[in-house]
Phi, psi and omega in degrees: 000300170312328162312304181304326202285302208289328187292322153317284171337290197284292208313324195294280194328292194309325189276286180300324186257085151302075174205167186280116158242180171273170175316325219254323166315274212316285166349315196258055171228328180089021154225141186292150177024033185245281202285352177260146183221350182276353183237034153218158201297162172221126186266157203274048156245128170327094194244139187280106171258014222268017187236344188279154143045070160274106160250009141127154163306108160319056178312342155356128137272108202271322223340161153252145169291170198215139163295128164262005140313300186277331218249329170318301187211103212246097195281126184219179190219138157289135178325351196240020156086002172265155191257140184241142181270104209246155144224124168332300195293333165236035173171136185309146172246138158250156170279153147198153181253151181288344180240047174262114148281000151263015188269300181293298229270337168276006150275345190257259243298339144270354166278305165347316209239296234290026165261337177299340217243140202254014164229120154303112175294152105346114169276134184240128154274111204222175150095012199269170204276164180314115169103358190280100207303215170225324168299330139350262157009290171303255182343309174297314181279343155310318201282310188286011171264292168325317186288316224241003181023062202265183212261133177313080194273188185255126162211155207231173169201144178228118194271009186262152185302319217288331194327306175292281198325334187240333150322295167259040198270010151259099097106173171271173318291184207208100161274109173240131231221112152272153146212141205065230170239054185198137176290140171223163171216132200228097180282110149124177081047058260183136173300132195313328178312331175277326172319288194296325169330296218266341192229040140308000000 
């Protein structure tokens, strides 16, 4: 009986850290390749996934401290091709990849809110595959804004492969915050209530 309660407990548990994670997450979730996406190729068109690998809104509030080291001066390129200097510490950034379904239901799901949220997060666009040109880049977030009739957020891109891994590494999307006098970071899926919390 006790065996059953804790293997119920971790499906639940596993089930709430809902995000595109890398493998060795998912692994520890206990579902092999269901939460990962980074080791496989992705074509370079926009696909509506907002119906795919859905386990439900994280009610938690999790946040992790964050490096203003790693997150302080973060190089990203504008759709018009300039290149910019972003930091966490003076506006929320989210990570997200274009072919993440918690990625899409937390872009529809901030649009959704976003007259509640007294910060705009910065969309950091990541995940793209070696070669991936920034008109490439640019085009997919135009389609996924469109399909998806997300709310003109400010979005950046970041084109080295390497990016989610050192940006995002438990996974998409990667919300990073300050509040107060301390950097956080809030990994998955997450119920609007946390959102509008962490974009206070």
């Amino acid at each position: 009986m006790r065996r059953t309660w804790v293997l119920a407990l971790a499906g639940w548990v596993a089930v709430l850290m809902a995000g595109c994670g890398t493998v060795e997450n998912a692994a520890m979730s206990g579902q092999p390749g269901k939460s990962s996406g980074r080791d496989r190729a992705h074509p370079l068109v926009f696909q509506n996934l907002t119906g795919e690998m859905n386990e439900g809104q994280d009610p938690r509030w999790d946040p992790q401290p964050a490096s203003s080291d790693l997150y302080g001066a973060v190089t990203v390129w504008t759709a018009t091709g300039q290149k910019e200097l972003l930091s966490a510490d003076a506006q929320p950034l989210l990570f997200a990849a274009y072919w993440c379904p918690h990625c899409q239901r937390t872009l529809e799901l901030l649009t959704s809110i976003r007259q509640r949220l007294k910060r705009d997060p910065v969309i950091v666009n990541v995940g793209y595959p070696a070669g991936t040109s920034l008109k490439t880049a640019v085009r997919i977030a135009r389609e996924e804004d469109a399909t998806l009739h997300l709310a003109p957020f400010k979005e950046v891109f970041v084109l080295t492969p390497s990016a989610g891994d050192r940006y995002a590494p438990l996974g998409y999307p990667t919300l990073v915050f300050r509040q107060g006098n301390d950097l956080w970071s809030l990994y998955g899926q997450h119920r609007a209530a946390v959102w509008e919390k962490a974009l206070s």
